[in-house]
VEXBA-852824 format. One record per atom (N, C-alpha, C, O): residue in one letter; x, y, z; atom name. Coordinates in steps of 0.02 Angstrom, whole numbers, padded with zeros to 5 digits. Layout:
N
 resn   east  north     up name
    A      X      Y      Z   CA
...
end
This chain:
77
 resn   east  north     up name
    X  01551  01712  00688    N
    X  01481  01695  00690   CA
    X  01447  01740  00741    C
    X  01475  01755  00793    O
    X  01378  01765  00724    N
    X  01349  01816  00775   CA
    X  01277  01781  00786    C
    X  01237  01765  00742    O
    X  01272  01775  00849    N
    X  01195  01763  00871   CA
    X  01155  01803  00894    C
    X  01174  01849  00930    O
    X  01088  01795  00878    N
    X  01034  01862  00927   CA
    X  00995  01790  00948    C
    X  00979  01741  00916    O
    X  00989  01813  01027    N
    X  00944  01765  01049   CA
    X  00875  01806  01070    C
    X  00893  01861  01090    O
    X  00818  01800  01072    N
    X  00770  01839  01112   CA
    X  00730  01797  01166    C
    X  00686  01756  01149    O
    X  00752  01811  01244    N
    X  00732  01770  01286   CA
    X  00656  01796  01296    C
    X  00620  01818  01251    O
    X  00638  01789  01372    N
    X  00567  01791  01381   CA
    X  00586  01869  01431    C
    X  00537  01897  01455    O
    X  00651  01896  01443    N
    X  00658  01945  01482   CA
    X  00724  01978  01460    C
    X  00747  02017  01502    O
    X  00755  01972  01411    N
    X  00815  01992  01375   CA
    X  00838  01973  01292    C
    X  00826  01922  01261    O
    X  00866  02016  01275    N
    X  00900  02006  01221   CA
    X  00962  01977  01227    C
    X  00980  02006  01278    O
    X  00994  01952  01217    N
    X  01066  01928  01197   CA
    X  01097  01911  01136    C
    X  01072  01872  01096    O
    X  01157  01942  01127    N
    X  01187  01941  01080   CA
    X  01253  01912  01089    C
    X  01285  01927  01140    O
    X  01277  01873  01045    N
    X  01339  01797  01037   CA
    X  01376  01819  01005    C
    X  01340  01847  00964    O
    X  01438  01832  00987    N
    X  01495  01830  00928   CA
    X  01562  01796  00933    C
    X  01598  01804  00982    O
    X  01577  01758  00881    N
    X  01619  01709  00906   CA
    X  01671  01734  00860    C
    X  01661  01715  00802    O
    X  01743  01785  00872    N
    X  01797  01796  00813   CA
    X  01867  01742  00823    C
    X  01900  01703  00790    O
    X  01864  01763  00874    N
    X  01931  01719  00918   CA
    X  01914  01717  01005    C
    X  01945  01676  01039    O
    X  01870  01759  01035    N
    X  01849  01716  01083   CA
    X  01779  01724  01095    C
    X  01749  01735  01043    O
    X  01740  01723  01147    N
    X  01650  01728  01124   CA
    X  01648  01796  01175    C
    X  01672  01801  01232    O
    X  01623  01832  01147    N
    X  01586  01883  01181   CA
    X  01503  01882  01182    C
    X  01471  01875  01130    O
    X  01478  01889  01235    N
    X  01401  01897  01258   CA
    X  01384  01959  01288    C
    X  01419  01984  01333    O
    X  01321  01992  01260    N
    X  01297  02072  01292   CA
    X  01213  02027  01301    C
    X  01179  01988  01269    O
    X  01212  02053  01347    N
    X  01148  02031  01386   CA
    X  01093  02103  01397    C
    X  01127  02140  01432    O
    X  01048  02125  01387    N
    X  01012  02163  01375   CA
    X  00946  02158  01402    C
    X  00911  02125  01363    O
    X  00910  02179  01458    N
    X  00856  02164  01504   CA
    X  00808  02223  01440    C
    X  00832  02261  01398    O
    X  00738  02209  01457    N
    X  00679  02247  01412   CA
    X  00680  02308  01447    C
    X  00691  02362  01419    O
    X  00670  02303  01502    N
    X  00682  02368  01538   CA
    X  00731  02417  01522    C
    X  00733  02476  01540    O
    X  00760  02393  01494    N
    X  00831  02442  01508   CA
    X  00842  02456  01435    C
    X  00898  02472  01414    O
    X  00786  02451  01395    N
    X  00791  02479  01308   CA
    X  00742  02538  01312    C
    X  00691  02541  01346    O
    X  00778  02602  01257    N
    X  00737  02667  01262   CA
    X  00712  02649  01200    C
    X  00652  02663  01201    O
    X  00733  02618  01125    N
    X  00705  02641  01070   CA
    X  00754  02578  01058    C
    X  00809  02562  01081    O
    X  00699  02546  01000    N
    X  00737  02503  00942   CA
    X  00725  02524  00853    C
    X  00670  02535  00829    O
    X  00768  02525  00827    N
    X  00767  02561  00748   CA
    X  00803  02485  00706    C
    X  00849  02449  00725    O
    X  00762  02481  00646    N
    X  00804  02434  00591   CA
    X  00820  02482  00543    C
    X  00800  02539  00555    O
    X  00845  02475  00500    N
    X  00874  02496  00427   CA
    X  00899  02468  00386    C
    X  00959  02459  00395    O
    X  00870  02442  00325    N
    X  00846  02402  00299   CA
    X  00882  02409  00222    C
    X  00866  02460  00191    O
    X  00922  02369  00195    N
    X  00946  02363  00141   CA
    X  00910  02313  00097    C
    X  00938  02263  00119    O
    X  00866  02287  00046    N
    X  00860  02243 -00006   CA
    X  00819  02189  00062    C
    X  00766  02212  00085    O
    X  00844  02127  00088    N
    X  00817  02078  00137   CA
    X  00860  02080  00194    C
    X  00847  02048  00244    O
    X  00900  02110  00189    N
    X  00931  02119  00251   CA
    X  00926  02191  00309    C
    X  00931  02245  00281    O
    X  00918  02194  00379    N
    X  00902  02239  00422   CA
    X  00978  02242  00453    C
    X  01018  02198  00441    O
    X  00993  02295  00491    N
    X  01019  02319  00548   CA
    X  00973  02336  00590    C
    X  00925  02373  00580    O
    X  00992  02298  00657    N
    X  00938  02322  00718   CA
    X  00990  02370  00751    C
    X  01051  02374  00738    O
    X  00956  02403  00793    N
    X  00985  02466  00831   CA
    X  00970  02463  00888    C
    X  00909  02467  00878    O
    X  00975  02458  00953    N
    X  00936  02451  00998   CA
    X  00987  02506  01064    C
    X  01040  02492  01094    O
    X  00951  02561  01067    N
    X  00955  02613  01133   CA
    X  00950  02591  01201    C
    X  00895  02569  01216    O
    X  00995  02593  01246    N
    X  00976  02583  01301   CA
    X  00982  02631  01343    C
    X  01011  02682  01325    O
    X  00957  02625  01403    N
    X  00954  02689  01466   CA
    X  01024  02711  01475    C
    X  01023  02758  01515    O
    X  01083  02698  01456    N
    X  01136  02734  01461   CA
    X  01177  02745  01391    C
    X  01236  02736  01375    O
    X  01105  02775  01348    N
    X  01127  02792  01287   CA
    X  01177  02762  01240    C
    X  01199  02798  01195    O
    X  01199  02691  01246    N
    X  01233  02656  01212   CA
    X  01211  02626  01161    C
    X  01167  02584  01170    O
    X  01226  02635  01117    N
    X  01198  02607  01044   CA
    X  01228  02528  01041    C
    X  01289  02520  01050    O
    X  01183  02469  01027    N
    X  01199  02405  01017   CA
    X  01156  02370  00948    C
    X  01096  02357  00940    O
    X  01231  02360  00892    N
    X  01194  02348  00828   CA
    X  01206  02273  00820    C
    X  01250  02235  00841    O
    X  01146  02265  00779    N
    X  01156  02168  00746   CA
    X  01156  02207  00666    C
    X  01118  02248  00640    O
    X  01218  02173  00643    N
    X  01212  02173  00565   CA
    X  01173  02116  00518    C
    X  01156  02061  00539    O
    X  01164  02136  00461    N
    X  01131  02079  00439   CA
    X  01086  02020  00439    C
    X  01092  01962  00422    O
    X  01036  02059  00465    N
    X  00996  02018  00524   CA
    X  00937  02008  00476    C
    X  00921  02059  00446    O
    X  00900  01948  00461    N
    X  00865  01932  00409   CA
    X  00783  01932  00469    C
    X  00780  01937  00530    O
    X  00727  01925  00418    N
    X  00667  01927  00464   CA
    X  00691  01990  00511    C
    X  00700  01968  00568    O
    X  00702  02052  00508    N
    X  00710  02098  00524   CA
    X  00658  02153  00578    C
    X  00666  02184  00630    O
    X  00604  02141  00529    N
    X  00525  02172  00530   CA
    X  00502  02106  00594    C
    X  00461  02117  00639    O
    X  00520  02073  00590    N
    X  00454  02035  00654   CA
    X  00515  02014  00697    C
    X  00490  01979  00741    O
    X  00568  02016  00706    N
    X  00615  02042  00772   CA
    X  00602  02111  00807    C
    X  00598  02123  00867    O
    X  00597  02161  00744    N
    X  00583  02218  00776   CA
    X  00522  02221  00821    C
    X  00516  02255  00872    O
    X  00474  02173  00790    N
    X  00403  02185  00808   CA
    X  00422  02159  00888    C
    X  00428  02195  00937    O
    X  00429  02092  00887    N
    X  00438  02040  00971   CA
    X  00480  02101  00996    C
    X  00482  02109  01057    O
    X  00502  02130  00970    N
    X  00566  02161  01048   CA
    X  00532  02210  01085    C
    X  00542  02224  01144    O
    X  00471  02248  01029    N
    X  00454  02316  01031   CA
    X  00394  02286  01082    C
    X  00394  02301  01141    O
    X  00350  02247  01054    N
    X  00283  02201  01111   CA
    X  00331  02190  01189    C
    X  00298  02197  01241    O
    X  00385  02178  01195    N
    X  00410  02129  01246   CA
    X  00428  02218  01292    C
    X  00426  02223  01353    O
    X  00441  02265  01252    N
    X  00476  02326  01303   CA
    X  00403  02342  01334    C
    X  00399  02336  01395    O
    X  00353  02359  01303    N
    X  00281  02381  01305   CA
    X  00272  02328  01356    C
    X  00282  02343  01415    O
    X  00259  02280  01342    N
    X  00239  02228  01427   CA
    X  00270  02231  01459    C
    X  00244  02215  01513    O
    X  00347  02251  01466    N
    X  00373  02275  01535   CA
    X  00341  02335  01561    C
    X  00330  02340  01621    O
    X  00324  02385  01516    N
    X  00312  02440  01567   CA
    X  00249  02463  01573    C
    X  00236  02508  01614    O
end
């Protein structure tokens, strides 16, 4: 199971295979976010300041995640 949470100062992301992993992601610290978009389903992409690529697969409502993440980097800086 995979979660995207979008706080009021981070992204976080959940995956539960056999034990839970969490990546925590401050607004600040994103250079560029990209979706790519199959039929209703997106891949988000999200760049951070040490060039690490962090993807959500299958991520539905795609287009207005992208939108909140992209508003939330812009009011940080």
């Amino acid at each position: 199971m995979n979660i995207l949470v979008i706080w009021k100062d981070a992204i976080r992301f959940e995956s539960w295979i056999l034990v839970k992993n969490k990546k925590e992601i401050p607004y600040d610290k994103i250079n560029s976010v990209n979706v790519h978009s199959v039929f209703w389903l997106g891949t988000l992409e999200i760049m951070t300041g040490n060039d690490e690529v962090t993807r959500y697969k299958f991520l539905h409502k795609y287009e207005e995640v992208e939108k909140i993440i992209k508003e939330r980097i812009h009011k940080d800086k």
